[in-house]
N, C-alpha and C positions, 0 to 999 in steps of 0.2 A: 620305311616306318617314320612317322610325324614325331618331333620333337616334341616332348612335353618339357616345362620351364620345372615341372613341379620335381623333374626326376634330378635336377641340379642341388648336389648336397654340401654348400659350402662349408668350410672347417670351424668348429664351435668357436677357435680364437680369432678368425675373421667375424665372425659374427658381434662377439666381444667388441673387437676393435670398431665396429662400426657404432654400436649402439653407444658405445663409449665418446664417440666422435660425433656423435648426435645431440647428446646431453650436456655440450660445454656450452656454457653461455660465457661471452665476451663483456663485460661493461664496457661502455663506451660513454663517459660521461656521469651524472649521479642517475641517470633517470633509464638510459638506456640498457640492453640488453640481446647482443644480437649471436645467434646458432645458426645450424644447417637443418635441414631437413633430409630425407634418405635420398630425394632426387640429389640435395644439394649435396650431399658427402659424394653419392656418384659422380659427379660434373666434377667435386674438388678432385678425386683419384684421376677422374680423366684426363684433368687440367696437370695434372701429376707427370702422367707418365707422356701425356704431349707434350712438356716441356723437356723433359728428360729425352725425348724422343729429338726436339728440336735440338737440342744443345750438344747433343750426342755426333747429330748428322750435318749438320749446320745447314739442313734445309729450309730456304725463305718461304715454299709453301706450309711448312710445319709451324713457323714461327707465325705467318700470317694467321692460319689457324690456331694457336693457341691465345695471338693477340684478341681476335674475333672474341673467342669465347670467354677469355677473362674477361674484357670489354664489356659482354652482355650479362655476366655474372656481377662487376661492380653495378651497373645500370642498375641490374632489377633493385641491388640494392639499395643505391640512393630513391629511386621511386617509392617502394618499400618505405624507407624512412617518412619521406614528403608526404604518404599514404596517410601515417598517424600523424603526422604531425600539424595536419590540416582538420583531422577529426572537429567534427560539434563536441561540445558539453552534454552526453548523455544525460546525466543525473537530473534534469529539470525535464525528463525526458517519462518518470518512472513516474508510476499510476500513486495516486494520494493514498492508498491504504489498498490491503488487501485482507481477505479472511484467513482463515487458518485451513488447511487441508483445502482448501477451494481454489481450484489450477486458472488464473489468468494471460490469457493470450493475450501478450504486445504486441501491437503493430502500429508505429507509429512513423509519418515521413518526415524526412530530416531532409536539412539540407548543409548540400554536401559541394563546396567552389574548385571541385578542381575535374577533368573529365577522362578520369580512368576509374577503373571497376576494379573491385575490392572486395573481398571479406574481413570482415575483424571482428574478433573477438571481446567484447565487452564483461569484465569483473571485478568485483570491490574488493579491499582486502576483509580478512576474515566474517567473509560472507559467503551461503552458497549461492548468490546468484548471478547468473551466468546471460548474460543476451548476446544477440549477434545482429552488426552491423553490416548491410549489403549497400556497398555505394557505388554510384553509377553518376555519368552525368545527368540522366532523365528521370529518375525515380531513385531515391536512396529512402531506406526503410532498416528503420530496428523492431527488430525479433525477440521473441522470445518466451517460452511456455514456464512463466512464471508461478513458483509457487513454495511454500513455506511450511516444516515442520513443527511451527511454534511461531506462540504469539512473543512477537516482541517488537521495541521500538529503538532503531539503531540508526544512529548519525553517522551517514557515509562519509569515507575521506578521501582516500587514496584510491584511484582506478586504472584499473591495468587493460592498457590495449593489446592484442596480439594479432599479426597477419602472417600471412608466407606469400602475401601479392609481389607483383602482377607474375611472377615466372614459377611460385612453389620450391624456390633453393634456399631463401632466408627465413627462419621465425626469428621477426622481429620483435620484441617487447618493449613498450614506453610504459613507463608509471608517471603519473599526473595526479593534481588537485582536483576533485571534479566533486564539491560536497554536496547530499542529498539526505532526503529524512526517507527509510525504509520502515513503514507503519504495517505491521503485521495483526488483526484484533482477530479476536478469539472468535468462534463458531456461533454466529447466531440460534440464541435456543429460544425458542417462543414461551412466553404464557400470561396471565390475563392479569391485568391488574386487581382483580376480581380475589385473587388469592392471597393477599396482601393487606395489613390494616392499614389505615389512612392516620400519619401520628398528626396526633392537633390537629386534624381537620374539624371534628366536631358534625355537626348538621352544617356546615357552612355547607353553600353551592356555590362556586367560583362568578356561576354565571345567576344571577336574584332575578327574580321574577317582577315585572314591575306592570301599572296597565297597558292593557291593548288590544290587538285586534282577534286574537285566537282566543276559541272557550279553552276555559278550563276546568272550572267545576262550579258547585253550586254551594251557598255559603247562605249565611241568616241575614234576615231585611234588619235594617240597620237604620236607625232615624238620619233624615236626608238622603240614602237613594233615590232612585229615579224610577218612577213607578215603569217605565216602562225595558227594564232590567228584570223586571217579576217574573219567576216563569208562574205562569197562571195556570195550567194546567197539573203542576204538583202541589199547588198552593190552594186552600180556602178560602174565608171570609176572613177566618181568625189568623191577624197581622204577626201570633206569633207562630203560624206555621206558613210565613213569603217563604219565600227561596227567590236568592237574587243571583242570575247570571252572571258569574263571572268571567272575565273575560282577561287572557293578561298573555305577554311574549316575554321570554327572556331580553337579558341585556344585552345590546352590542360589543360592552367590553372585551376586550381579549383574553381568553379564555388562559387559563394558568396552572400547568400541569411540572409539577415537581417528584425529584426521585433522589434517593438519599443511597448512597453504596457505601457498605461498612466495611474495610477491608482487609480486619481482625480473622482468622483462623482459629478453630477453637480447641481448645487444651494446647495452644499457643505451638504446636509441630506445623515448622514453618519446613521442615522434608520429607515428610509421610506425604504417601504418594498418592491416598486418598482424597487427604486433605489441598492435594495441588490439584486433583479433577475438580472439587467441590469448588475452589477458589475459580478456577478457569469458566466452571457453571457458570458463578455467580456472577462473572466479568461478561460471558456468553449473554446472558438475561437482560444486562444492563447495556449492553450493543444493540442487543432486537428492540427494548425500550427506545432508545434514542432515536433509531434507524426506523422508528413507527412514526415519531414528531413530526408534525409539520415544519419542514427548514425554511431557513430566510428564501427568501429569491433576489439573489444578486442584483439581477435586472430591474430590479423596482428600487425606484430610488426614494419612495415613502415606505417605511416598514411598520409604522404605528399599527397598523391592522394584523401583522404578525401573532401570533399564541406564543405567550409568553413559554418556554420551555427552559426550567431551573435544574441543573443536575450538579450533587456533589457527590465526588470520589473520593473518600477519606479524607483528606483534610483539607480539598481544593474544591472552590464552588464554580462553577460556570454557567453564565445566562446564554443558552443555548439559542436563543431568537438573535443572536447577533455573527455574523459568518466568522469572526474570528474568533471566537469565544466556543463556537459550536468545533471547529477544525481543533483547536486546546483541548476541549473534551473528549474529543475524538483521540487524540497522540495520551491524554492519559489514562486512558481504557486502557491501551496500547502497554502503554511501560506502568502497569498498575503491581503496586507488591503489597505482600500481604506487609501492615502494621500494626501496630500495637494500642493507638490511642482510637477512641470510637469515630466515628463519624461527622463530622460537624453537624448541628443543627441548624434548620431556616427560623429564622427570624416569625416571628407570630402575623409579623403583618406578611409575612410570607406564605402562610396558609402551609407549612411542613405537609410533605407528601407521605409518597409510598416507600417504605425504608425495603432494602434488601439488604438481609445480613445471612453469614453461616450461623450467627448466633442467635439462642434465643433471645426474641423481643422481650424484652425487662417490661 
């Protein structure tokens, strides 16, 4: 009859002892942090009773073999160590924002100077995110099915490597510096700017009509036109029924679209939990806004032809046509809270846009 492994029922305080033996972590230093793993508590029991075995017998094959195998037990470990301690800097490594509920796949190559193969473990402190570093001499690559319960905007510090390379007997832990911005924004929610009044816009059009070469419409003859502007065919004898062709194209200036975020709650419950959906909306609205603009393009090194794009977040303005100013507005979507004072206002020669508030418009 075949042995089954599964029929072996070791004693509940063997089992104790083991997990127990599993869970110690060593500091070694401020930073470090070195345990076993279950292969590694086996190999130490082994290492146990082989020396017990050698010392007992005073046999030089016994000794040779337990020499061996502590030998390869220290190794893995220093290796182990050299493994993290050659790591890149992840954190320059993580995507510039992410949505909310929206799972992003890392895969990014790194590089890695030394030519052993490796898992590690990459995380932040009091964060859930979790990647994983595969290093190799020929391809080293970070992992990770990244994604977030919540919008937030959190300045990373502290990062925790973990391996049990290259042999599986050590989990090694380093804690390290490695600071990063983890930009979380809320759930893009569509809708039109259509639904929206325009404050102090007035009849203004960003873009004025001026002459030129497309019709437009037909307008009254006017002493000095050009008679041959007349349409003749809608026209008489009598000069007061001309109609004179118009003709005219907008301007080339760059067009100038503004949006105003109020970031007041209303009857002022900053923990009612409707009022956090409604707030989240409201931040959601104002992401699809942005994320609809035309952005700068890096790669051009004249931006004058840019569309001007103006966004304020409660008490902070940003000129979105500029890449740094646009990534600013982006991280304060990000860590946006509800406050208490209204909105800033644009300036008149700023043509004030589309306001989004929870409150009614006064």
């Amino acid at each position: 009859m075949a042995y089954d492994p599964s029929d072996l029922r070791l004693p509940a305080w063997l089992l104790s002892l083991l997990d127990g033996l599993i869970a110690i972590r060593i500091p070694i230093g401020h930073f470090w942090h070195i345990g076993m793993t279950r292969a590694g508590a086996l190999m130490f029991f082994s290492l146990l009773g082989l020396w017990a075995a050698a010392f007992y017998s005073g046999n030089n094959l016994l000794y040779l073999c337990g020499a061996m195998l502590s030998s390869l037990a220290i190794a893995a470990l220093w290796q182990g160590i050299q493994t993290l301690r050659h790591c890149p800097k992840f954190g320059e490594l993580l995507p510039t924002y992410i949505e909310h509920e929206q799972p992003f796949i890392l895969r990014k190559k790194i590089k890695y100077p030394r030519k052993t193969s490796a898992l590690v473990h990459v995380s932040w402190a009091n964060t859930t995110l979790r990647l994983h570093a595969r290093l190799s001499a020929n391809a080293s690559l970070l992992l990770g099915n990244v994604h977030a319960d919540e919008r937030q905007y959190t300045k990373l510090k502290n990062q925790s490597l973990k391996t049990s390379a290259p042999l599986g007997l050590w989990e090694i832990t380093c804690q390290r510096p490695d600071p990063a911005l983890w930009v979380v924004l809320p759930q893009a929610i569509a809708w039109s700017a259509a639904q929206y009044n325009h404050q102090d816009a007035g009849q203004h059009n960003p873009n004025p009509l001026v002459e030129g070469d497309e019709y437009h419409d037909l307008r009254a003859y006017a002493v000095g036109d050009s008679p041959s502007r007349i349409h003749w065919r809608k026209s008489t004898f009598d000069p007061a029924s001309w109609r004179i062709k118009h003709f005219s194209q907008h301007t080339q200036q760059p067009e100038e679209t503004h949006l105003r975020v109020d970031l007041r709650l209303p009857r002022g419950l900053h923990d009612d939990h409707d009022d956090h959906a409604a707030f989240e909306t409201l931040l959601g609205r104002a992401w699809y806004w942005l994320n609809t603009q035309p952005l700068p393009d890096k790669t051009l090194s004249n931006q004058k032809n840019t569309p001007k794009t103006r966004l304020i977040v409660g008490q902070q303005t940003f000129d979105c046509s500029q890449s740094q100013e646009l990534q600013a507005a982006i991280h304060a979507i990000a860590a946006a809270k509800p406050e208490h004072l209204p909105a800033k206002k644009f300036s008149s020669a700023q043509n004030a846009g589309i306001l989004l508030s929870l409150l009614e418009t006064q």
